[in-house]
VEXTIKE-124849 format. One record per residue (C-alpha): x, y, z. Coordinates in steps of 0.05 Angstrom, whole numbers, padded with zeros to 5 digits, always signed. Example, Ala and Ser with C-alpha at 12.3 -4.5 7.8 and 13.67 -1.06 7.14 Angstrom:
+00246-00090+00156 +00273-00021+00143 
END
This chain:
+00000+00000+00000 +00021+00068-00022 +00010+00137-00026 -00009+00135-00104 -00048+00068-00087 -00083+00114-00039 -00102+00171-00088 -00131+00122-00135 -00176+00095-00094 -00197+00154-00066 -00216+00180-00135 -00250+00115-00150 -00287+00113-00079 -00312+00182-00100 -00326+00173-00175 -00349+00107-00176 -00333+00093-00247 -00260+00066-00273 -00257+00105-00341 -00271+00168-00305 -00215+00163-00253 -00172+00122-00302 -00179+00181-00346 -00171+00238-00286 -00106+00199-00265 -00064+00192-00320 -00077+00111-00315 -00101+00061-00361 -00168+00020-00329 -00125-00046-00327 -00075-00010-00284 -00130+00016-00237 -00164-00047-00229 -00092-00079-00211 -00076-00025-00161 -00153-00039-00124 -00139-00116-00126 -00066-00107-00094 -00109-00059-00036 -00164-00117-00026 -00098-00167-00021 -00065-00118+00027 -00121-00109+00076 -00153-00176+00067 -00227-00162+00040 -00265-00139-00013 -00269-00064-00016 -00314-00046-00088 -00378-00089-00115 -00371-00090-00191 -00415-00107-00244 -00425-00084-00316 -00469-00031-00296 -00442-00004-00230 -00386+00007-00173 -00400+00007-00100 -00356+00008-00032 -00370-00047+00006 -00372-00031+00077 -00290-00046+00092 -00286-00006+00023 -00320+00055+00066 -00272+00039+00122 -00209+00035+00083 -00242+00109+00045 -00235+00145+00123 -00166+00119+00127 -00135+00135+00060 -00172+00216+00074 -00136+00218+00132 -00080+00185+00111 -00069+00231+00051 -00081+00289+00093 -00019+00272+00140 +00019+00263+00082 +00008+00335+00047 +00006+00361+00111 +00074+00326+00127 +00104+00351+00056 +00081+00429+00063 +00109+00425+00144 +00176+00403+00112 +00173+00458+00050 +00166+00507+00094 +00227+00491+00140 +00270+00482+00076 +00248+00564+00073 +00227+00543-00004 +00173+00527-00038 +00163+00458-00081 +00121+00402-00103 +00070+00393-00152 +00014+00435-00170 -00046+00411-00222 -00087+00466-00242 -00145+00468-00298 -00175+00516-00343 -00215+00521-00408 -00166+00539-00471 -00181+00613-00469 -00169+00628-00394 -00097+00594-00409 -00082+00658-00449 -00131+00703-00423 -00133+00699-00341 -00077+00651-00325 -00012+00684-00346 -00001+00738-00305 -00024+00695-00245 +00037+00641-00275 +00083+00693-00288 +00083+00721-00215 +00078+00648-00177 +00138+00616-00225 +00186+00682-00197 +00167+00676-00134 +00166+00591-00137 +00205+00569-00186 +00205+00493-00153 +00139+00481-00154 +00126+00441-00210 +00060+00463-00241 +00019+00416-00291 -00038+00460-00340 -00101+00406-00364 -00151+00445-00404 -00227+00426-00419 -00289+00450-00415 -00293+00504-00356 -00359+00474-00334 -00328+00409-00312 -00269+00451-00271 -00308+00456-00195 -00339+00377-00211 -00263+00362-00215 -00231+00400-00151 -00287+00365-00122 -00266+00291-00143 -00193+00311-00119 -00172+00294-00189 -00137+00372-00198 -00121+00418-00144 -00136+00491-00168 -00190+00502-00224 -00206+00566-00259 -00274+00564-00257 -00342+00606-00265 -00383+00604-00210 -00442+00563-00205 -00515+00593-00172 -00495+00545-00109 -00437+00520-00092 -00407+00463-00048 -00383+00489+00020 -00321+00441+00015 -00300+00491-00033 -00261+00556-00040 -00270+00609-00088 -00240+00676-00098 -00263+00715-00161 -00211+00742-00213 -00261+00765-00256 -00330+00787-00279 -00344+00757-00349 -00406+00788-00391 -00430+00741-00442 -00434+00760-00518 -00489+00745-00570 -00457+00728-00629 -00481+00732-00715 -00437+00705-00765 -00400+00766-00821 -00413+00709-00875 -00480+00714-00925 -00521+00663-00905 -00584+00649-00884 -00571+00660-00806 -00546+00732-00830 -00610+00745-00869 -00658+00724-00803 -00616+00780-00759 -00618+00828-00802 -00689+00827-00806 -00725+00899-00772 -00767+00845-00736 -00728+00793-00712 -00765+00720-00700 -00723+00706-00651 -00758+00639-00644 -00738+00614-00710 -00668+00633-00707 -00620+00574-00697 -00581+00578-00630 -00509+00551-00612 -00499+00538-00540 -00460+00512-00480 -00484+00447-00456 -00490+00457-00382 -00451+00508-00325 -00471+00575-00302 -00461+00605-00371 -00521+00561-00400 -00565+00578-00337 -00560+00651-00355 -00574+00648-00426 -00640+00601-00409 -00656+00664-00357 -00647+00715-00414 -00696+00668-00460 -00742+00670-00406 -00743+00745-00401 -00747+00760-00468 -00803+00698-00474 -00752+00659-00530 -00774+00594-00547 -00701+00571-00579 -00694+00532-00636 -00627+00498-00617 -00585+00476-00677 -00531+00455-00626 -00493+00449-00557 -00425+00444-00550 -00379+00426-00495 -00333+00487-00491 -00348+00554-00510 -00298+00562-00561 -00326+00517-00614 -00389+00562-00605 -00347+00620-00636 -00327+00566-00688 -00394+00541-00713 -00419+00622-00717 -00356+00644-00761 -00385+00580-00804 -00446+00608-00811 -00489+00549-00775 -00523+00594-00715 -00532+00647-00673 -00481+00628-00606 -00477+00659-00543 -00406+00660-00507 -00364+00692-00459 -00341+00757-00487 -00265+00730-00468 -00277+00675-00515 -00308+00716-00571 -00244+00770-00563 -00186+00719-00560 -00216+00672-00620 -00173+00659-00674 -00241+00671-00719 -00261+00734-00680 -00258+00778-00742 -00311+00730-00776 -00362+00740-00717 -00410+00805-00704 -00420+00826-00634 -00505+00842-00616 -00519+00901-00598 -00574+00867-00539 -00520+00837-00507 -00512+00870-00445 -00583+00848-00428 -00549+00771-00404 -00528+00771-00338 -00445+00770-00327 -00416+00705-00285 -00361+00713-00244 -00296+00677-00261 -00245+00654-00204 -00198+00612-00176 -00234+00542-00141 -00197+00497-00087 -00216+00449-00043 -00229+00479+00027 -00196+00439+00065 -00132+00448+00023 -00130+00526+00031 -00091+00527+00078 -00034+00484+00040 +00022+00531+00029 +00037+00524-00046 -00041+00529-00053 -00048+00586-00005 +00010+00621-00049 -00013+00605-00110 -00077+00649-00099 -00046+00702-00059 -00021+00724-00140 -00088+00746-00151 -00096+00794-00094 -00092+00867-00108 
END
């Protein structure tokens, strides 16, 4: 039994579901099923149910879950109470963002942390900045950038870096999209839309549709708001993004901003950790670079 033994199966007690926390960990599912059959052999008794449909903890699987927590808290514990007597900073450091807030938010938080901390090695995973808080949550990263969400967990931390308004978006192209928003009467109802999937961004555009009693007529949804920006340059939709994503697309100049815009309610974008992790010292650092 070790401490990586540990992590996995504290991803996988949370998770429940191999591909996921195969995929979260950098493991391949024959690897993670070896590492939980090693555990059961090291503490004697079954600790997961399986069957082609679903993953439990058995009850010394729950037992085994307490230890490994507290285990892996001594241990981080144990390596930031050693950092600090060294008087440097080091370690590891996972931290996820969508594609856009690499260039757009995370930089000049980078830039400052690297100077101050250049031992801490840090490791960027991009993806959809829905999934960012879902994945501090599952312990699979340790810092997300992150918009935040009408309710949040309270075993997380967040500390905004940023209020993001959200664009609507018409293709420059002649098409047929063009034709319907040029229109002095716009049927807003027959327009096709392109929008997020899920996350706070998709909760506010529903709200504006609401308001403005739109009945959409979705042509698509898209994981990631920068394929939005994408399909409108193509000419496929009407999208509605983050006016980050809109300004740092590489297709920005094929893309008209609306002039109702302002009308959808802004999210705020910030920096998400685990609560109980705050007070880690390279994590504690990390987001003292976006204090004034």
């Amino acid at each position: 039994m070790d401490i990586r033994s540990l992590q996995l199966f504290l991803h996988l007690a949370t998770t429940l579901h191999f591909g996921k926390t195969a995929e979260a960990m950098h493991v391949s599912t024959s690897t993670l099923t070896r590492t939980m059959q090693r555990l059961e052999e090291s503490v004697g008794s079954q600790i997961f149910t399986r069957d082609n449909r679903s993953v439990a903890l058995t009850e010394s699987g729950k037992r085994l879950r307490s230890f490994a927590q507290h285990t892996l808290e001594n241990w981080t514990q144990l390596k930031a109470d050693l950092s600090c007597h060294s008087g440097e900073l080091d370690g590891e450091l996972k931290i996820f963002c969508s594609v856009t807030a690499a260039y757009s938010h995370l930089p000049p938080i980078l830039d400052k942390f690297r100077l101050l901390h250049p031992n801490v090695e840090l490791k960027l995973i991009t993806g959809d900045a829905a999934m960012g808080m879902q994945l501090v949550d599952e312990e699979s990263i340790d810092i997300a950038i992150a918009a935040h969400p009408d309710q949040i967990s309270n075993r997380l931390k967040f500390v905004e870096i940023a209020k993001v308004p959200l664009s609507i978006i018409t293709p420059v192209i002649s098409c047929q999209v063009q034709q319907q928003i040029m229109q002095d009467n716009i049927d807003w109802n027959s327009v096709p839309f392109i929008l997020p999937e899920h996350g706070p961004a998709r909760k506010r555009i529903d709200k504006w549709f609401k308001q403005m009693k739109i009945k959409p007529s979705i042509y698509a949804t898209v994981a990631g708001h920068e394929a939005i920006v994408s399909m409108v340059a193509l000419g496929l939709g009407v999208g509605i993004a983050p006016a980050v994503v809109v300004d740092n697309s590489p297709v920005r100049d094929r893309v008209l901003t609306f002039e109702n815009s302002n009308k959808i309610e802004p999210f705020d974008l910030g920096l998400c950790c685990q609560r109980k992790r705050f007070d880690e010292p390279v994590i504690t650092e990390f987001f003292s670079m976006v204090k004034p």
